[in-house]
MMTF fields as JSON, N, C-alpha, C and O atoms, coordinates in Angstrom:
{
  "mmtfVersion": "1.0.0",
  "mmtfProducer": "UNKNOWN",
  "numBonds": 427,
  "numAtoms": 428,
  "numGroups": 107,
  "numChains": 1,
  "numModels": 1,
  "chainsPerModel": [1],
  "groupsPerChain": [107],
  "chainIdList": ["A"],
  "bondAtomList": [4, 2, 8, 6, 12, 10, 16, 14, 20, 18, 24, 22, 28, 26, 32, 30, 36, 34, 40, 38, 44, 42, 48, 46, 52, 50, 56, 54, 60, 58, 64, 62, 68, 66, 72, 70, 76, 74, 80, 78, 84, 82, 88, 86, 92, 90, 96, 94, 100, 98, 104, 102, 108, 106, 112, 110, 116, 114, 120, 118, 124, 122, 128, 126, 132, 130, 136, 134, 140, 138, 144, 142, 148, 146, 152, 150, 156, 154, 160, 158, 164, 162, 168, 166, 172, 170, 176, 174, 180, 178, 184, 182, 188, 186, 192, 190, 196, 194, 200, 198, 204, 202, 208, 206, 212, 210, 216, 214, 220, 218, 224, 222, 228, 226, 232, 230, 236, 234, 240, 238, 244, 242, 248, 246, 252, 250, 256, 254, 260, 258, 264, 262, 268, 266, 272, 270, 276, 274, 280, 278, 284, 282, 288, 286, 292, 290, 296, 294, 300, 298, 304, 302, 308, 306, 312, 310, 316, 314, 320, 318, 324, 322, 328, 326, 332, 330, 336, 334, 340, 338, 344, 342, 348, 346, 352, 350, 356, 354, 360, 358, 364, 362, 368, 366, 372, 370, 376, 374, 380, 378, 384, 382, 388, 386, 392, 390, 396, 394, 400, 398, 404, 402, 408, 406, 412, 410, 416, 414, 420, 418, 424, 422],
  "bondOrderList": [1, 1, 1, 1, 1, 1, 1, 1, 1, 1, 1, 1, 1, 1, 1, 1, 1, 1, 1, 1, 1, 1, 1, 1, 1, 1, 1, 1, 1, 1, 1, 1, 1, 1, 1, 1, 1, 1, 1, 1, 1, 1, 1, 1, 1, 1, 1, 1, 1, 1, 1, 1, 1, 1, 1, 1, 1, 1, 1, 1, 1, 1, 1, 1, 1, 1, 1, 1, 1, 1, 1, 1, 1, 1, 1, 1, 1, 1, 1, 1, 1, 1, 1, 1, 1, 1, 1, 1, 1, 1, 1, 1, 1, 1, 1, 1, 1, 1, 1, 1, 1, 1, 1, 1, 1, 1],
  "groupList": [{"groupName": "UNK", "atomNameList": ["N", "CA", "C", "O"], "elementList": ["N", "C", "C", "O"], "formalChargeList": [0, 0, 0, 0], "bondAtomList": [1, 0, 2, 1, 3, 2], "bondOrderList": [1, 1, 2], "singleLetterCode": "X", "chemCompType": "L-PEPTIDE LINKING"}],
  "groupTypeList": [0, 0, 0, 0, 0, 0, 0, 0, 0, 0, 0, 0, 0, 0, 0, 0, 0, 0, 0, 0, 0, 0, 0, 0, 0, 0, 0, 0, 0, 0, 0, 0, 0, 0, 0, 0, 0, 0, 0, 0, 0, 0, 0, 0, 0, 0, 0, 0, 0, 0, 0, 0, 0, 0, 0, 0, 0, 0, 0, 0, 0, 0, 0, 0, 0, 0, 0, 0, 0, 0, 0, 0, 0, 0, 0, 0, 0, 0, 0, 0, 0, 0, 0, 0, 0, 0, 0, 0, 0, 0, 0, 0, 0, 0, 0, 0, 0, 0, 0, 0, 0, 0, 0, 0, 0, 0, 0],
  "groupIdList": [1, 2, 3, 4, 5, 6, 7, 8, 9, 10, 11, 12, 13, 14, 15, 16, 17, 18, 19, 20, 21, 22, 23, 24, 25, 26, 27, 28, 29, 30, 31, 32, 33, 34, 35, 36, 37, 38, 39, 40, 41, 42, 43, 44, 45, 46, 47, 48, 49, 50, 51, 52, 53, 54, 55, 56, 57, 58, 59, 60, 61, 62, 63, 64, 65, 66, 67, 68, 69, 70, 71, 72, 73, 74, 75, 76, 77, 78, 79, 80, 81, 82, 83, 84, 85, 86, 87, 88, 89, 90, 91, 92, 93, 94, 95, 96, 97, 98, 99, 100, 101, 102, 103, 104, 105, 106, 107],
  "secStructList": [7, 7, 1, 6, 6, 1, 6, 6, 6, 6, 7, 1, 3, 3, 3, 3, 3, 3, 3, 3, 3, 3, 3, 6, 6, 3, 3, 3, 3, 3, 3, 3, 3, 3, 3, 3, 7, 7, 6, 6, 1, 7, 7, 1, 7, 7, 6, 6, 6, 7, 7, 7, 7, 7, 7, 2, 2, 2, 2, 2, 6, 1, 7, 2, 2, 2, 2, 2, 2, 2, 2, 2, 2, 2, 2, 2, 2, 2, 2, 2, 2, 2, 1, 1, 1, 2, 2, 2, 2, 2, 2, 2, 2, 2, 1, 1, 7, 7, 7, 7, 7, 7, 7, 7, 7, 7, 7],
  "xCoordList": [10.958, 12.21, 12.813, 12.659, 13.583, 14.284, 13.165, 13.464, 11.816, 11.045, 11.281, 10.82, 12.115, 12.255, 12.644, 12.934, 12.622, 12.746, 11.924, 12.054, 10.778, 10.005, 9.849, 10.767, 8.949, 8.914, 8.723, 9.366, 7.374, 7.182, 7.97, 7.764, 8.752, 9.662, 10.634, 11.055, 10.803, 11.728, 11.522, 12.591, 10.73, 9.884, 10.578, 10.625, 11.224, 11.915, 10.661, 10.946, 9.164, 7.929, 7.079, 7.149, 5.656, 4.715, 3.019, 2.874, 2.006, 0.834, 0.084, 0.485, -1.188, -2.424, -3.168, -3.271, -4.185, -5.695, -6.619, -6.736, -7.512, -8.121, -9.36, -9.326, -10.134, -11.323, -11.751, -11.156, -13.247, -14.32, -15.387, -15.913, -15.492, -16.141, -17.565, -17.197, -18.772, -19.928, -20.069, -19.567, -20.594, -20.445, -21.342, -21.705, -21.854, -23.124, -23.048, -24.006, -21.397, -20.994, -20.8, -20.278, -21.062, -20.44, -19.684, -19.572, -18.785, -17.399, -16.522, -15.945, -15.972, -14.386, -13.417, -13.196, -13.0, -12.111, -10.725, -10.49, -9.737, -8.896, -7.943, -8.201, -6.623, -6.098, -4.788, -3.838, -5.174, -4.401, -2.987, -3.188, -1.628, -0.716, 0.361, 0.695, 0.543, 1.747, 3.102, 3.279, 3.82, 5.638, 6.585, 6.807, 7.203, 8.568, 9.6, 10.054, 9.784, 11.112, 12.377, 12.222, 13.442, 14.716, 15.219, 15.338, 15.663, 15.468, 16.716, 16.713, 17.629, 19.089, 18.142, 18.646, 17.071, 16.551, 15.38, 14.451, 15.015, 13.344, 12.515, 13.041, 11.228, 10.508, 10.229, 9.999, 10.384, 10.088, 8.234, 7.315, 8.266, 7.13, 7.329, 8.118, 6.886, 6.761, 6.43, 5.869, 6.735, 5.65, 6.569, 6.014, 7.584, 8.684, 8.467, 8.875, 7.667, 7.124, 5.998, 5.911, 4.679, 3.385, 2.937, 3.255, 2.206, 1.731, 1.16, 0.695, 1.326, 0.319, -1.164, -1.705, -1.672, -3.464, -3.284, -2.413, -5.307, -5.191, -6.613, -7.157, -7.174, -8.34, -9.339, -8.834, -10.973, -11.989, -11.695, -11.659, -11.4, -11.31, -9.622, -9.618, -8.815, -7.466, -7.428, -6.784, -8.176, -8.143, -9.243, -9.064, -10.048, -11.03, -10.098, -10.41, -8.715, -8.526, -7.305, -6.358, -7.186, -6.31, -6.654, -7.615, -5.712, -5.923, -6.452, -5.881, -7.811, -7.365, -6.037, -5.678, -5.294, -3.662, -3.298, -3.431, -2.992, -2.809, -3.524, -3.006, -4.6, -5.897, -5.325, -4.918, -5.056, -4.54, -3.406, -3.399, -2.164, -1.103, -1.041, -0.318, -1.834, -1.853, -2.598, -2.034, -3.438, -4.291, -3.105, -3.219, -2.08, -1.531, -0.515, -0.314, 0.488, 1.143, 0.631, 1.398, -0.707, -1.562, -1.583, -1.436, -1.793, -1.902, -0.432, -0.182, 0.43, 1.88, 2.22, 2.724, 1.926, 2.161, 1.526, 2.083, 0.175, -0.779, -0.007, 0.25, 0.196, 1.031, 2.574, 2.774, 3.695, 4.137, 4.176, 4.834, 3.332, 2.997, 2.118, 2.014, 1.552, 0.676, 2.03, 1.851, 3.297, 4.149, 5.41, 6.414, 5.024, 6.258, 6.468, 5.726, 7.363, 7.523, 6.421, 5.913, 6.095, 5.139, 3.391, 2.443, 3.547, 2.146, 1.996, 1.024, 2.908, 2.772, 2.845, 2.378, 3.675, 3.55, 2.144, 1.713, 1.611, 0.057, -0.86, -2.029, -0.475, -1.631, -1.302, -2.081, -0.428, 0.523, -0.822, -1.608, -0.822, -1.561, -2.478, -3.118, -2.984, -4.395, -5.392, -6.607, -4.412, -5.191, -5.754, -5.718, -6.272, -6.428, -6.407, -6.972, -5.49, -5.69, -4.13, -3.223, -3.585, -2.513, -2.579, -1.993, -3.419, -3.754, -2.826, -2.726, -2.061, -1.634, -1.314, -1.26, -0.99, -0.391, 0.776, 0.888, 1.469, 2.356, 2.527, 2.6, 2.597, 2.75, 3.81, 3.706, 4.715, 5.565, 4.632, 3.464, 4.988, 4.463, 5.261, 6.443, 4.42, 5.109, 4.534, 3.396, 5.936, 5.834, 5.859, 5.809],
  "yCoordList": [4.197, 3.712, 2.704, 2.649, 1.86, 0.458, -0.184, -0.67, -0.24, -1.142, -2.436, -2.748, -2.865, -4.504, -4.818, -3.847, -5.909, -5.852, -6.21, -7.012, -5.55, -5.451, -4.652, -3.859, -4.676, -3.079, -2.035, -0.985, -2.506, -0.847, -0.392, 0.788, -0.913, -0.99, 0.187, 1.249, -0.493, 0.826, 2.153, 2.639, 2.855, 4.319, 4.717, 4.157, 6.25, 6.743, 7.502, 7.736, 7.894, 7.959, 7.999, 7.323, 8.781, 8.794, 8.928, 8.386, 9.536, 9.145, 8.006, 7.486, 7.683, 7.155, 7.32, 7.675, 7.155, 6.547, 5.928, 6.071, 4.953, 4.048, 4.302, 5.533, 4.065, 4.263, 3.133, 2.272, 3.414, 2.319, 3.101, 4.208, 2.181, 2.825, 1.531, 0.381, 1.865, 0.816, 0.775, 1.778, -0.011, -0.463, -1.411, -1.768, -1.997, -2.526, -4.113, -4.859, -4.533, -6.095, -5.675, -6.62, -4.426, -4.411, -3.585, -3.001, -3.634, -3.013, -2.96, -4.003, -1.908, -1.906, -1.367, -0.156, -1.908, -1.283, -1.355, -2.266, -0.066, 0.415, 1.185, 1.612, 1.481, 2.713, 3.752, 3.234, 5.154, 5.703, 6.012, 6.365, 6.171, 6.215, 7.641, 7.832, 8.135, 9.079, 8.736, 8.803, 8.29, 7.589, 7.877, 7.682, 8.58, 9.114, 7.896, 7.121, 8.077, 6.35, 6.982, 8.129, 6.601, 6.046, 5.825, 4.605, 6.616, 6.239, 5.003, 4.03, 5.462, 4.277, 2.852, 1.751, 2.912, 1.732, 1.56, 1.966, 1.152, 1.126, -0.168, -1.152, 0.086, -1.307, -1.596, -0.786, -3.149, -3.765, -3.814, -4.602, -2.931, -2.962, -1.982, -1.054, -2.057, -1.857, -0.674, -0.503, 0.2, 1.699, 2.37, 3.214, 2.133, 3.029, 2.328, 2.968, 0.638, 0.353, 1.005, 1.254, 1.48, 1.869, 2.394, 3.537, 1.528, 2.198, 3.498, 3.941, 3.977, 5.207, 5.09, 4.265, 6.122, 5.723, 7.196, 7.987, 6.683, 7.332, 8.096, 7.575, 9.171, 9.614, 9.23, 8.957, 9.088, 8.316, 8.893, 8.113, 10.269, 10.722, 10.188, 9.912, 10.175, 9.884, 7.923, 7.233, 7.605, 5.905, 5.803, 5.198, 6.477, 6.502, 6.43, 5.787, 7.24, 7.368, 6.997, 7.764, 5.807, 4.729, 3.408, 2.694, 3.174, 1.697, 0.765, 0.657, -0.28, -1.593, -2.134, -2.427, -2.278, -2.675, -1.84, -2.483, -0.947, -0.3, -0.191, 0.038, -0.379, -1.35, -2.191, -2.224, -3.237, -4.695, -4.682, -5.276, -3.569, -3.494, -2.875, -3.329, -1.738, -0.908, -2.184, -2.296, -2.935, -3.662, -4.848, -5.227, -5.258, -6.358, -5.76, -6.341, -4.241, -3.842, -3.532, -3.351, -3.576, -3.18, -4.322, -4.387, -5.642, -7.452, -7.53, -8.362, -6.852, -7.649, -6.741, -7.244, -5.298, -4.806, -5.066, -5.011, -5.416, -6.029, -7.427, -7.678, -7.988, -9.284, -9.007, -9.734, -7.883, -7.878, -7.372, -7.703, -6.434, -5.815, -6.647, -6.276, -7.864, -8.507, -9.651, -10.152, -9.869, -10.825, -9.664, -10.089, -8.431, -7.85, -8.425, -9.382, -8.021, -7.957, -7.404, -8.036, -5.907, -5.121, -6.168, -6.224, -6.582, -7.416, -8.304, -8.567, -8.782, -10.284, -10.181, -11.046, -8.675, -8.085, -7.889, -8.715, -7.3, -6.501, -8.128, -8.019, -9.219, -10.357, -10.493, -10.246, -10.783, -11.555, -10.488, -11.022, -8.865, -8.418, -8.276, -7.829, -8.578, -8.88, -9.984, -10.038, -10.96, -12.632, -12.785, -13.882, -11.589, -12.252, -11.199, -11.125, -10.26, -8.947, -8.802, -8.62, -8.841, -7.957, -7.225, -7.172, -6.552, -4.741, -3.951, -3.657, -3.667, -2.423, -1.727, -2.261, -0.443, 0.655, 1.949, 2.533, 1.837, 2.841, 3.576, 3.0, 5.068, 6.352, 7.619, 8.161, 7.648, 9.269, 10.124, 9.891, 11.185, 12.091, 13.422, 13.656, 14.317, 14.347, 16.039, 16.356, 17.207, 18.903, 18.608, 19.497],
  "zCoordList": [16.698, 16.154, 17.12, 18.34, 16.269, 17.265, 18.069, 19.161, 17.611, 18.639, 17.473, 16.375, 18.273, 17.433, 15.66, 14.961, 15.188, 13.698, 12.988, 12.063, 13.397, 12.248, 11.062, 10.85, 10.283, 9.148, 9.859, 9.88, 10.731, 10.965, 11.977, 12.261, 12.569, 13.72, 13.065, 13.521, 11.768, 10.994, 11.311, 11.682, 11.328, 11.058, 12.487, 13.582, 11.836, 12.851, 13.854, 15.029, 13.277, 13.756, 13.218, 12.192, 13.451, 12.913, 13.669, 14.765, 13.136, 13.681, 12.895, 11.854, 13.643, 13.057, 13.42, 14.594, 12.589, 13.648, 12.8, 11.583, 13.863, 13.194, 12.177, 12.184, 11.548, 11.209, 10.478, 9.83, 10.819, 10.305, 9.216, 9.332, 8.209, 7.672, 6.888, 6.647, 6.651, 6.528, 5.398, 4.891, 4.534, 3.021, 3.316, 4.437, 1.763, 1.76, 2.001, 2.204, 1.919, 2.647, 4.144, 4.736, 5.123, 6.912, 6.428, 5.35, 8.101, 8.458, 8.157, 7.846, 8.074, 7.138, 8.331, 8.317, 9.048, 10.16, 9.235, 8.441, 9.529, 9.127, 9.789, 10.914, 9.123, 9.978, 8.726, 8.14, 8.664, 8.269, 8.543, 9.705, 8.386, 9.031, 8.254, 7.084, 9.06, 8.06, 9.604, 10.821, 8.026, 9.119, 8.152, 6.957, 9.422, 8.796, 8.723, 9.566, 7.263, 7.363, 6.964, 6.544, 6.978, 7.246, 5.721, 5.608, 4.163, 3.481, 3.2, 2.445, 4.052, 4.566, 5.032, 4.809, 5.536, 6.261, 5.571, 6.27, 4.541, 3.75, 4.465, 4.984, 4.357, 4.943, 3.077, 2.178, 3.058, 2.335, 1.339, 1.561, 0.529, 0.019, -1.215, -1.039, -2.075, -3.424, -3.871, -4.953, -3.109, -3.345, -4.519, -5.223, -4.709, -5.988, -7.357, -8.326, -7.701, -8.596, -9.062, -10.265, -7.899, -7.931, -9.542, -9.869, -10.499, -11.893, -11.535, -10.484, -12.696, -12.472, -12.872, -13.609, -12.198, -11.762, -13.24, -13.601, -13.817, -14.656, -14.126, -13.152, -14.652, -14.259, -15.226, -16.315, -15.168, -16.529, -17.601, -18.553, -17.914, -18.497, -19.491, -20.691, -18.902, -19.562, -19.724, -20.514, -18.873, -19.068, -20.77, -21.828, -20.404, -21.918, -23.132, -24.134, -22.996, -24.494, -24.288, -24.458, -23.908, -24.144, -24.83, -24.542, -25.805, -26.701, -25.888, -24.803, -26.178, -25.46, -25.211, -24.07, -26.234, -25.967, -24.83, -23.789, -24.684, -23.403, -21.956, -20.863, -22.222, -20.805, -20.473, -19.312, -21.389, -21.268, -20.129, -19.05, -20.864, -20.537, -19.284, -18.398, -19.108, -17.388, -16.515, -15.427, -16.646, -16.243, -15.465, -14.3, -16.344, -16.133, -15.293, -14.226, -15.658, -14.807, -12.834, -11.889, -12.837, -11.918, -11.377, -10.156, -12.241, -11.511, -11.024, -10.153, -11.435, -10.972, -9.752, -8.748, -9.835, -8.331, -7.301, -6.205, -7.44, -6.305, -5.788, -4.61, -6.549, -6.339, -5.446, -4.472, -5.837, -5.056, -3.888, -2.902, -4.068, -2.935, -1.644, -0.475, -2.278, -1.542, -0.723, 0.387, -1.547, -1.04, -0.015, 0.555, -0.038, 0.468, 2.04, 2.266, 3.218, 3.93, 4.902, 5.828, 4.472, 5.275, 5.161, 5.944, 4.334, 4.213, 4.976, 5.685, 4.871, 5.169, 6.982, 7.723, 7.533, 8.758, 9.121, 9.926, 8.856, 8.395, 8.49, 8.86, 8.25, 7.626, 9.842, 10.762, 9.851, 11.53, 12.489, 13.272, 12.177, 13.207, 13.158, 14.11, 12.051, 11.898, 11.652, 11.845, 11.105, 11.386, 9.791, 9.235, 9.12, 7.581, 6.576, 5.485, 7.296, 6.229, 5.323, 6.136, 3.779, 3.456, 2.57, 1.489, 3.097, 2.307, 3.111, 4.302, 1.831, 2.39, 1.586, 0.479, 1.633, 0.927, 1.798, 2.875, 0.41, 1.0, -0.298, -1.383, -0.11, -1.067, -0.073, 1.028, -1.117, -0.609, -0.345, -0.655, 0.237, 0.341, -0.458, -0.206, -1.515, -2.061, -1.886, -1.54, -2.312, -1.723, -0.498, 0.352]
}
């Protein structure tokens, strides 16, 4: 907390750790994080839009019209989520990355 003004600067704490994982394009270096935030102080990123994920089974018996429609709701959160604050943080410490994700933790 208070290390500077950044997003993650926000987080009153938290752990991580890194991991790599191999896939058939290389290395996937990464890092998991659980951070306690500040709900008076939010870091900028989109996680209270997040669509809901469906399982094969429940995506199967949905209309194309409704594919279409989860599909496009799914293009517009990637999008903001790709322009938030925390991303565009995330691109600065890493040189070409703005993946990110953020999810409550929820119970």
């Amino acid at each position: 907390k208070g290390l500077g003004k950044t997003q993650l600067g926000k987080s009153d704490g938290g752990v991580f750790s890194y991991e790599l994982t191999k896939s058939k394009s290389g290395w996937h270096p990464h890092c998991h994080m659980v951070v306690m935030l500040d709900p008076e102080n939010p870091i900028d990123f989109p996680f209270d839009t997040r669509p809901q994920k469906y399982d094969k089974e429940a995506w199967s018996k949905l209309s194309p019209l409704e594919k279409k429609n989860e599909k496009a709701l799914w293009q517009k959160w990637g999008a903001d989520a790709s322009n938030s604050a925390l991303a565009k943080e995330w691109e600065k410490i890493t040189g070409d990355s703005k993946i990110v994700d953020i999810r409550p933790i929820e119970g």
